[in-house]
N, C-alpha and C positions, 0 to 999 in steps of 0.2 A: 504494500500500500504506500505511495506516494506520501509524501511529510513536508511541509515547509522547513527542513532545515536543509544546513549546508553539511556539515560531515558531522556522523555522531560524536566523532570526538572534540568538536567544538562547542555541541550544541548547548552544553550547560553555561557555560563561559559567555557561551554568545546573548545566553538569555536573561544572565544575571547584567549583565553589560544594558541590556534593555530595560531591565526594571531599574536600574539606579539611574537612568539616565531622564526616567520618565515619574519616580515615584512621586513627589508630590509631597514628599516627608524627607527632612533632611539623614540620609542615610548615605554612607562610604563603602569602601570592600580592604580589607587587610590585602598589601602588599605580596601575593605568594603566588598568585595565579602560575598554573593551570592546577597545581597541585592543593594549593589551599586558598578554598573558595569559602573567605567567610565574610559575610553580610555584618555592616554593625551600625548603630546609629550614632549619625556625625556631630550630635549633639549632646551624648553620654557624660556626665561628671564623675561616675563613680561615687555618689553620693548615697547611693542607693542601693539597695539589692539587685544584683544583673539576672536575670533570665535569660538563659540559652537554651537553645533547643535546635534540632535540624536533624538531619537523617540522607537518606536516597532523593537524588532531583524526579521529576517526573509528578509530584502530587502536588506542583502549583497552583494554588498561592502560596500556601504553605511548600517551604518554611519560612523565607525570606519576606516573602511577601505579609508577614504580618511582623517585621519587625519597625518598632516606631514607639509613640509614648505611649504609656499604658497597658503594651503587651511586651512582644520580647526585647532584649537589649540585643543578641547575636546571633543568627543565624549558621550552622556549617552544613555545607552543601555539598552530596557525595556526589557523585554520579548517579545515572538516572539507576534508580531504584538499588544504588550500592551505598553502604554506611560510608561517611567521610572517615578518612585516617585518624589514627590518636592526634597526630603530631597538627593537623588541621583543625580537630575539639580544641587542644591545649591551646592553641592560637587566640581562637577565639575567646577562649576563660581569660587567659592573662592580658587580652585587650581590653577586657571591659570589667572586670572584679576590681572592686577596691574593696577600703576597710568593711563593708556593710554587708563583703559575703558574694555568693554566689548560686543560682541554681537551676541544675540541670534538668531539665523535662525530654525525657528518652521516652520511647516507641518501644513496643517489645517485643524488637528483633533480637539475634544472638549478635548480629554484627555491631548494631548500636550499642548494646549493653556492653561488652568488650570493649568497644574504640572509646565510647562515654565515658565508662569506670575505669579504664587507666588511663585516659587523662583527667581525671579528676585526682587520682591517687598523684599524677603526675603534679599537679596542679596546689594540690596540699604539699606536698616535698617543697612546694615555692613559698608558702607559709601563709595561704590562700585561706580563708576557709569555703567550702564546696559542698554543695549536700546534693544529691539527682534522687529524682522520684523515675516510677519505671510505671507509663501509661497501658494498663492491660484490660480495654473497654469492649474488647470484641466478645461475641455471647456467641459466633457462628459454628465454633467448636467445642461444647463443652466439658471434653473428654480429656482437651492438652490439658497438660500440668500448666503448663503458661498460655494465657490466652494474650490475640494480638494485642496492640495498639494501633489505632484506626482513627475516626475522627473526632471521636471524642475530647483525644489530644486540645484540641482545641478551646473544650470548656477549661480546659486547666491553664494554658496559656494566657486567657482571658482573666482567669478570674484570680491566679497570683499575680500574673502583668497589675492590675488593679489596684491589690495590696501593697507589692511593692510601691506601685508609682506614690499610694500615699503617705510610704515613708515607713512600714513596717518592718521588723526585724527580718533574717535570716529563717528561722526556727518559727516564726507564725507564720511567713511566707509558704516553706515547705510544708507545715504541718495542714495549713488549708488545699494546698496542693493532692497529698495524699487523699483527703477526706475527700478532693472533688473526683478521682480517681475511684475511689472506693464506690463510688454511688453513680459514675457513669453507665450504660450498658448501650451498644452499638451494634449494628449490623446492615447491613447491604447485602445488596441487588442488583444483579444486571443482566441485560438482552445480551450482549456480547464482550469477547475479552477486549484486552490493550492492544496497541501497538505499539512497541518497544524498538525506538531507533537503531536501525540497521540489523534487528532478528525478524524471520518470518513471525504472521501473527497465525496464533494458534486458534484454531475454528471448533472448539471441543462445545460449544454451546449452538444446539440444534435448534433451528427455523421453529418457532412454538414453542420456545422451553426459554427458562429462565433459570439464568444460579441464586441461590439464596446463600448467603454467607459468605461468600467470595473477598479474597485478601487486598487489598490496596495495592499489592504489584500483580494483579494477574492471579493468586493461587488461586487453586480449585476451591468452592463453595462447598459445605454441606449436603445440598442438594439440588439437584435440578427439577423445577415443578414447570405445570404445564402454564403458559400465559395466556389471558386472555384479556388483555387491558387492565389499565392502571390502578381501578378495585380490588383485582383481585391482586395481583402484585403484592397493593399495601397492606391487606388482608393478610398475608402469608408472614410477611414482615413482624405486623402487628402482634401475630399471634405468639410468632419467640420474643418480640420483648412482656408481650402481657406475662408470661412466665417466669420474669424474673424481675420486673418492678413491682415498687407497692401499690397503695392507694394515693398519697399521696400526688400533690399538683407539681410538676415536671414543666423542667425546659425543654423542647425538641429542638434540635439541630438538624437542618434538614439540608444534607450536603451534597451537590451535583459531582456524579465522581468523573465528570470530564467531557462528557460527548451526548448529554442527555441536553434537550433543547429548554429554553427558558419556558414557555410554552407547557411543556413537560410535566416542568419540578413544580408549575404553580396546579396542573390536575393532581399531581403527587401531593401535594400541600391540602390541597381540598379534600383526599381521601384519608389523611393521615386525620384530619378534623373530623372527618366521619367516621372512624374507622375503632373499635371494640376499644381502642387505649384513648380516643380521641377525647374522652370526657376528663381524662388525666392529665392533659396537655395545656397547660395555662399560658405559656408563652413559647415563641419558635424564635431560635437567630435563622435566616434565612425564609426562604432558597438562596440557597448559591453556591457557587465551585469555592469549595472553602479546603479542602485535603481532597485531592484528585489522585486519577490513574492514572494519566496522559487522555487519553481517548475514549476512556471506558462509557460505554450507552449506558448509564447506572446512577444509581444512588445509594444513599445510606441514611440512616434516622440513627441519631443517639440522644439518649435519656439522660437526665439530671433533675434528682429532685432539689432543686435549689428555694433555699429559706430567703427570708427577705434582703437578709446580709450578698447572700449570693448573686439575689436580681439585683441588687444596686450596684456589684461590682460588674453585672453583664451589662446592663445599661450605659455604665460611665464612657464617656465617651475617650475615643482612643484616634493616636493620628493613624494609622495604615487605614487605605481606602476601603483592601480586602475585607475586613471586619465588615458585617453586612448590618449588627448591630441587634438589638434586642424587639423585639413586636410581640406585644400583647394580642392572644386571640380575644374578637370583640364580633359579636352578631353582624351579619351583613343588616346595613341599609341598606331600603330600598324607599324609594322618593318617584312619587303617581309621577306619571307621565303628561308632559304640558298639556293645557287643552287644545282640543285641534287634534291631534292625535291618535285619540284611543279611537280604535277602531268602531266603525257603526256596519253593523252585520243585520244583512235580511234575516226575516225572521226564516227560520229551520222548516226543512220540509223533510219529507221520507218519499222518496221514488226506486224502489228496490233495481230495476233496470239500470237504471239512471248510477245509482250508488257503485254495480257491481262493474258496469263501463267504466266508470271513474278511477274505480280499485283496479281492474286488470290495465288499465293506464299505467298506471303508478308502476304496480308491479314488474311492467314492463320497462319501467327506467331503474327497478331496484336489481332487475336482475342483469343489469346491464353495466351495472360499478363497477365492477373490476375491469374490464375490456375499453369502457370511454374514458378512464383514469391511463390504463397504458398507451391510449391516442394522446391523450392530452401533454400526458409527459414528454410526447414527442416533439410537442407546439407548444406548449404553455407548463402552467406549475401542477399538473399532473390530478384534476381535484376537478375535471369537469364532472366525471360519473358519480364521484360524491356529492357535490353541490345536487347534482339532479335526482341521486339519490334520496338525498337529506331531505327535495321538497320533497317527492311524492311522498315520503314516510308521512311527513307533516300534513300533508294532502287525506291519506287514511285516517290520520288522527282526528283531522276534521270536520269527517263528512257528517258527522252526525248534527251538527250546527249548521250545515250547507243547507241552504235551501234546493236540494235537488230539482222536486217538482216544477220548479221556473224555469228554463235556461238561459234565459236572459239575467236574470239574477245571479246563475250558478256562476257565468262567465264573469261578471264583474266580481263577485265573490271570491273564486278562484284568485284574478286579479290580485284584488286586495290580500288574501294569506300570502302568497306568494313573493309580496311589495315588503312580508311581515319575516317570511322564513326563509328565504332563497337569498345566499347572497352573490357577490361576485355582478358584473356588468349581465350575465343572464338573467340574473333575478329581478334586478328593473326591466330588462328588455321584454322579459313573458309576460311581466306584470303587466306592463304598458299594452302588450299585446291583446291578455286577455280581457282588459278595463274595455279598450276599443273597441273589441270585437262584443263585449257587452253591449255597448251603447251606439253599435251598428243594429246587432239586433231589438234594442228596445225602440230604434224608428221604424224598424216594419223588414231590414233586412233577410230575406231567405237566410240561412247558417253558414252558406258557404262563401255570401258577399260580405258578409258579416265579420268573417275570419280574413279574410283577405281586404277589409278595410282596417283589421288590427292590427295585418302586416305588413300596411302601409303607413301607420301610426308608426309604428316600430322601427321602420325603416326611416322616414322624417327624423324623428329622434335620434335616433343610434349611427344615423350615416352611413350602414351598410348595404350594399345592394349585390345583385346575380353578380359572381365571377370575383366576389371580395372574400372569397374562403370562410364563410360564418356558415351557420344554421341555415342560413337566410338561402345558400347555394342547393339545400334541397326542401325547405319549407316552400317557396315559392312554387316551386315547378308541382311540388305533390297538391296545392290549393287550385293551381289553374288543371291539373289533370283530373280532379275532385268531379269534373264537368264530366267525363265518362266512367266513374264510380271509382271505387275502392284501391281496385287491381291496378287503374291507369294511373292513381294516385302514386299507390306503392310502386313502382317501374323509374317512374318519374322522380320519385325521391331517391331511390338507390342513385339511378343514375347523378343524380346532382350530387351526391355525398363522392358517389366513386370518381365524380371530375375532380374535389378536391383536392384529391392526390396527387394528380395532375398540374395542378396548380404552382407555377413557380413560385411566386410570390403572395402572400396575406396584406390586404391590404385595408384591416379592421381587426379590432381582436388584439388578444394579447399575440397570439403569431405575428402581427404586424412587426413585432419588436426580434424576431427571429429569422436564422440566416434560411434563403431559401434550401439551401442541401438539407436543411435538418428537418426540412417539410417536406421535401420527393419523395411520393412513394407514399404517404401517409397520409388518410383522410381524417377534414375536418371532427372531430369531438362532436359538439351541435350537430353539424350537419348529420353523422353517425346516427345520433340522438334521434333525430327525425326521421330518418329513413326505419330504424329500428321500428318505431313507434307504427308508420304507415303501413307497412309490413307486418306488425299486425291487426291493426285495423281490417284491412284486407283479407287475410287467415280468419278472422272471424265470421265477417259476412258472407263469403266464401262455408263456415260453417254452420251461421243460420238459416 
């Protein structure tokens, strides 16, 4: 898989060079490169207790990226997903410890706890004093003797960064430290592994399946369960930490481990609120990429039952931007909708005909998502067959409100859901279509002048006409072939979808913005859409 870097052996170097050149908080880097890569802040007295911390690169933002006032003083930074050297920790301890002590927050790896603990021992021989806590938040194995450290790391950096900043000892630093440690508990998730600079990536997570408990560099998870979207996911999640929190009100950390979209982590966010622990859940830091994989499609939730001493040290505000900071859950508002607005809906009829046409519509564009979604992706952002999907669903949900028995009502009716559910430039364009084509037929129009004055409406508005690669290239030709029935209709519409293909250039539509090669050969979405739809129109009456 292709990577925006330049050589793996640069890449760490190359990216710490970017964040100090960018951060926004006065921060430097120790003198040592390539071998000792340590982060530290340019503004340190030593006045204070230092906080270090750092590990394997690759689970950016973390480590570096949270150091600044109020969290860490030092960052050391190994290579991607390797523990930094002794002699690179020790660097970093004796650049920023003074009389007020030192402490080390380690991950628990065997490579960290080695490189940590002899430079610390290393570090006291300098007549330092040093103390390291060892983060073990992961719940995903609970058979090891030592369980990892994962993202919970985080609640600890936070919440001794804090204490120190406001001037605590040594010994209440750590001892808070430990206690946030103790009562953390952490686990993840994800669709797919990492991609690890210049190693093949490993494909051991099957198309339907999901790992549960999966390690921050790639290890293998506990288990593979089957996925069926983002409830059920956080469900499965939920359910290993409901086993090992209490009752009590908890902070969620809800952490992007790299490749999960923003989009995402906020459906993620809203099932975690829904979700069996959800009522235990009083505050979240995040969403956001707070301790990553590199690329991992995943996430992770850890627990913290934090007392009120605890929230005010999450709350206090810190310089690193990465901190995404503390949020109270609080009931959604909602606030009526302006007047003018809310929808004015004919009164409801029942036409069982009427109804069952209307549904084998629909059904006709539902079973058609997968196939106008892989036209679209060829022309556009791949979400025609869904949008089309999405109305007709919304279309069945409605019909019992539809005033069927009208059809001059049904049609503006239609309209108007449509104006309500469908988005994207389609969903104004039908809306508009079906409004017109109502209020053709409420002046006395026959059905088929009626539709074809809506596709004139449509066209005035939207700017598209025959031979501009839309809907429009097989909606037209199936309304004027309407004139020798069903069959002439459906003929008529194939053929305008199948000239699409043909078609060099789009000249409407999001394909407008697309190079003609990447359109040869592939017919319009819409236009698909409509020929589908005519096609069976025609199989029906043909069956009646």
């Amino acid at each position: 898989m292709a990577q925006f870097i330049n050589k793996k052996e640069d890449v760490v170097v190359e990216a710490l060079e970017g964040l100090l050149a960018t951060a926004g908080v006065p921060l430097a880097r120790l003198d040592g490169y390539p071998h000792i890569r340590v982060v530290v802040r340019a503004d340190w007295d030593k006045s204070r207790v230092a906080l270090v911390s750092g590990g394997g690169s690759g689970h950016e933002p973390a480590h570096a990226g949270f150091v600044g006032a109020g969290m860490l003083t030092a960052a050391i930074c190994g290579d991607v997903f390797a523990s930094p050297s002794v002699d690179a920790v020790l660097a970093g301890i004796l650049a920023v410890t003074g009389p007020a002590g030192c402490l080390l927050i380690v991950k628990n790896y065997t490579g960290d706890r080695l490189n940590f603990g002899l430079a610390a021992e290393r570090a006291r021989a300098f007549g330092l004093n040093v103390e390291m806590v060892i983060v073990d938040d992961d719940i995903a194995l609970p058979d090891l003797p030592q369980a990892r450290g994962v993202a919970g790391t985080l609640f600890v950096h936070k919440i001794a960064g804090a204490l120190a900043e406001m001037g605590k000892d040594l010994e209440t630093v750590a001892k808070a430290a430990r206690r946030v440690i103790a009562g953390t508990k952490s686990i993840g998730m994800s669709l797919d592994t990492c991609t690890v600079p210049g190693s093949p990536k490993e494909d051991r997570i099957p198309k339907g399946m999901a790992e549960l408990g999966l390690g921050i560099h790639g290890e293998a998870g506990v288990e593979q369960v089957d996925f069926s979207g983002a409830q059920s996911a956080m469900a499965a999640v939920a359910q290993k930490l409901e086993a090992v929190v209490g009752e009590r009100s908890h902070v969620a950390l809800i952490n992007n481990l790299g490749g999960t979209s923003v989009l995402e982590m906020s459906v993620l966010t809203h099932e975690l609120i829904r979700s069996q622990i959800g009522s235990h859940v009083g505050h979240v830091v995040g969403p956001a990429a707070m301790m990553t994989s590199l690329d991992m499609r995943g996430f992770s939730i850890s627990l913290y039952p934090a007392d009120e001493e605890d929230l005010a040290c999450l709350a206090m505000p810190v310089g690193p931007s990465a901190w995404p900071g503390l949020s109270k859950i609080n009931p959604v508002s909602v606030v009526s909708l302006p007047d003018g607005l809310k929808p004015v809906m004919p009164l409801a009829s029942n036409h069982k005909p009427t109804r069952d046409f209307l549904t084998d519509c629909c059904e006709v564009m539902i079973a058609a998502e997968q196939d106008l979604n892989a036209l679209d992706a060829k022309s556009g952002d791949g979400d025609t067959g869904s949008t089309l999907a999405g109305a007709a669903r919304a279309l069945i949900s409605a019909t019992d409100r539809l005033p069927l028995s009208d059809h001059t009502q049904l049609l503006r009716a239609i309209g108007l859901e449509l104006s309500q559910t469908m988005g994207g430039s389609s969903g104004v364009l039908l809306a508009i279509f079906f409004a017109a084509a109502g209020d053709g037929a409420s002046s006395g129009l026959p059905m088929r002048d009626a539709l074809k004055a809506g596709l004139s409406r449509m066209q005035e508005i939207g700017g598209a006409g025959v031979g501009d690669r839309t809907m429009i290239d097989a909606l037209a030709p199936a309304l004027d072939g309407l004139a020798d029935g069903f069959d002439a209709a459906a003929k008529a519409a194939r053929q305008g979808a199948d000239d699409t293909a043909r078609m060099g250039t789009a000249r409407a539509g999001r394909a407008a913005y697309v190079n003609s090669r990447q359109l040869e050969g592939n017919r319009d979405p819409g236009a698909e859409a409509v020929a589908r739809l005519f096609e069976y129109l025609a199989s029906r009456v043909r069956m009646d």
